[in-house]
C-alpha positions, -999 to 999 in steps of 0.1 A, spaced: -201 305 511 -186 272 518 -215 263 538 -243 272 506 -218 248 485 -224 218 513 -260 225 512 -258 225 472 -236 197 470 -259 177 492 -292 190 473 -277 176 444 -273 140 460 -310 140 473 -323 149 439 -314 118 430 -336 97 458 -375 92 456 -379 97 495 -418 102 515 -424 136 526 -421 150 495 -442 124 474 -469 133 499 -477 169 491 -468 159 453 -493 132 454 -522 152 465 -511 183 441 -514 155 410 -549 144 425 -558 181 429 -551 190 396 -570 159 380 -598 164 406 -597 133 426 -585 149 457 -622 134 472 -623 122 508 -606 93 498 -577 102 503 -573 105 539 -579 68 533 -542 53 537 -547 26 517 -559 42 490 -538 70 492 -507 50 492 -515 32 462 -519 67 447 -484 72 458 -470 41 441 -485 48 408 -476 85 408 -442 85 417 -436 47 401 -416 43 436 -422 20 469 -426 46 490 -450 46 516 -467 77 526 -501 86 539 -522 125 539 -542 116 565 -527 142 594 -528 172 567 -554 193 560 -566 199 525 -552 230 517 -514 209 520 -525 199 482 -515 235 470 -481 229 480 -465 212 453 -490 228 426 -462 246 407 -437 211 403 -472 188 398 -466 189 360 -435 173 362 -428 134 365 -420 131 403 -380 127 399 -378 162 381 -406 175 405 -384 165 433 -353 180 421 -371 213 415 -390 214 448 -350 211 465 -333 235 443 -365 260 453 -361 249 489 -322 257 489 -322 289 475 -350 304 490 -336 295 525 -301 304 522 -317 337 504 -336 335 538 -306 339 559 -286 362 540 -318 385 546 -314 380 580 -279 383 582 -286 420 561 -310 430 587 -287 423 615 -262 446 601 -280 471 595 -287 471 634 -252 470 638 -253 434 651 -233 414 634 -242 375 635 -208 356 639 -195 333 619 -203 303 645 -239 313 651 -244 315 610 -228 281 606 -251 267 631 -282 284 613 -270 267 576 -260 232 587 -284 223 613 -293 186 612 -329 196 604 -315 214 572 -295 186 561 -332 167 570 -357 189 550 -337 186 523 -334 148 524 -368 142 526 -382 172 511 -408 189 537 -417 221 534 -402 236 565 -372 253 547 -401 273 525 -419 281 555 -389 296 571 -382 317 539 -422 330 541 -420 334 577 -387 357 576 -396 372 541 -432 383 561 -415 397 596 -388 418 572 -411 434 554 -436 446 582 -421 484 595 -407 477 630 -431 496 651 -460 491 627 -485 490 659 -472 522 670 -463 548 643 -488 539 618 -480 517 584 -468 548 568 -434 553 593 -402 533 590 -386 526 624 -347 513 629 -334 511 661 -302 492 670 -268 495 693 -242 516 696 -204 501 698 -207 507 738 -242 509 758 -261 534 740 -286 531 716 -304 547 686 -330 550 670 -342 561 632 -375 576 624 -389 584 589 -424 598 578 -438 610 555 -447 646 562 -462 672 535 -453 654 502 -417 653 520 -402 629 545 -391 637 581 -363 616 595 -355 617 634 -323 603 649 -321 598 685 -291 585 705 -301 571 742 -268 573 761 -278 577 793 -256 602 803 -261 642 807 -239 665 794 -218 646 770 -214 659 733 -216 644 702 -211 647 666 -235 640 642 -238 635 605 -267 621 581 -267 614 547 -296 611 521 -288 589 496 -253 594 503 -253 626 503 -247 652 541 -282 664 551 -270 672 587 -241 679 604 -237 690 637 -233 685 675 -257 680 703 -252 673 740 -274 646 759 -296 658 784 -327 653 810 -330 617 827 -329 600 800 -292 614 785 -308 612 750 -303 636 722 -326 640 693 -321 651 655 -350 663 635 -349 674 596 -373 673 561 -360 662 532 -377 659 498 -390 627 489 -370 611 457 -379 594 431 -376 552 441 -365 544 480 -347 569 501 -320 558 523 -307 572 554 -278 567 575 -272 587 604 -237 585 626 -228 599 657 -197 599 674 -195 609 712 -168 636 714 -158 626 750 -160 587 750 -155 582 711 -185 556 709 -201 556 678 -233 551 667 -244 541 633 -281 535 618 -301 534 590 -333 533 577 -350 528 538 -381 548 532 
């Protein structure tokens, strides 16, 4: 939290600058939109001059290294003067990437992998956050499309076929588990499996749908691998079905807690 306020609180302070990086992809959204974006505007020259009467600033920019398609960036801000353009295209860039990291912080937890306090700092008030948002590049929306795009892709996509959702994660010692759920019949199977290693140890296990106890039981590890698997069908609801399965190892006391969304 008190690292989103110094990002806002410094948002607000750039918004107030006319700065190049920005003007740039503004610049060649207003030519787009008034159809002059023509090859000359990969002249510098006469790009920059574009720049000054656009953004009414001293700024000197060029478009030269981008490729055309960097016009569509600014597109949705081009109707505004450039001041109030700017000051949108931050605010968007701020929220979308703290929204980024919160979706990553999410996705670690439900892996049972917490990201510390240090390591989230780090992420949040990196000097080339404090940067993007000085100057207004488009790296902090990148990063949010970027994360948003490897989030939503299943895990294990290539291997179970776009219809499964696959968790897998850490237990609170060395094992590790693993959720499975596809759709099966009009209904959904979900498979837990705990990897521990270790033959011959029981556990107990419990997993809810939608918070409510579709399992419960023990099973004992076994064959090389010490694994134990749990398999059950349960009707598919109306909206998303959750699932969290926990096992505790009756012997050790290492738990092992995962989830999964269909």
């Amino acid at each position: 939290m008190l690292a989103a306020m110094i990002l806002a609180i410094f948002t607000v302070f750039s918004a107030g600058s006319v700065t190049h990086g920005f003007v740039s992809y503004y610049t060649a959204s207003k030519l787009l939109v008034s159809g002059e974006l023509d090859p000359p505007a990969y002249d510098d020259r006469w790009f920059g001059e574009k720049v000054h009467q656009l953004t009414a600033s001293s700024v000197r920019e060029i478009f030269s290294p981008n490729p055309p398609t960097m016009a569509l960036m600014a597109l949705p801000v081009a109707g505004l003067d450039a001041q109030r353009a700017r000051a949108a295209w931050l605010v968007v860039s701020l929220l979308v990437f703290i929204a980024a990291i919160a979706a990553l912080v999410r996705h670690q937890s439900l892996r049972n992998r917490d990201v510390s306090i240090p390591v989230l700092l780090l992420m949040m008030l990196a000097p080339a956050v404090f940067a993007n948002l000085r100057i207004g590049q488009a790296y902090l929306i990148v990063f949010a499309l970027v994360t948003a795009f490897v989030l939503l892709v299943p895990a294990g996509i290539a291997a179970a076929g776009q219809n499964d959702v696959i968790r897998e994660g850490s237990c609170a010692n060395a094992s590790d588990w693993k959720v499975k759920v596809s759709p099966e019949d009009g209904r959904l199977e979900v498979e837990f499996e705990v990897d521990q290693n270790v033959s011959g140890d029981r556990w107990r296990v419990r997993i809810r749908h939608d918070g409510d106890l579709a399992f419960g039981g023990t099973r004992m590890t076994h064959g090389a691998s010490g694994s134990f698997e749990v398999r059950i069908v349960e009707n598919d609801t109306a909206g998303p079905d959750a699932f969290r399965a926990r096992a505790r190892n009756l012997s050790t006391d290492e738990v092992c807690v995962g989830r999964a969304t269909f």
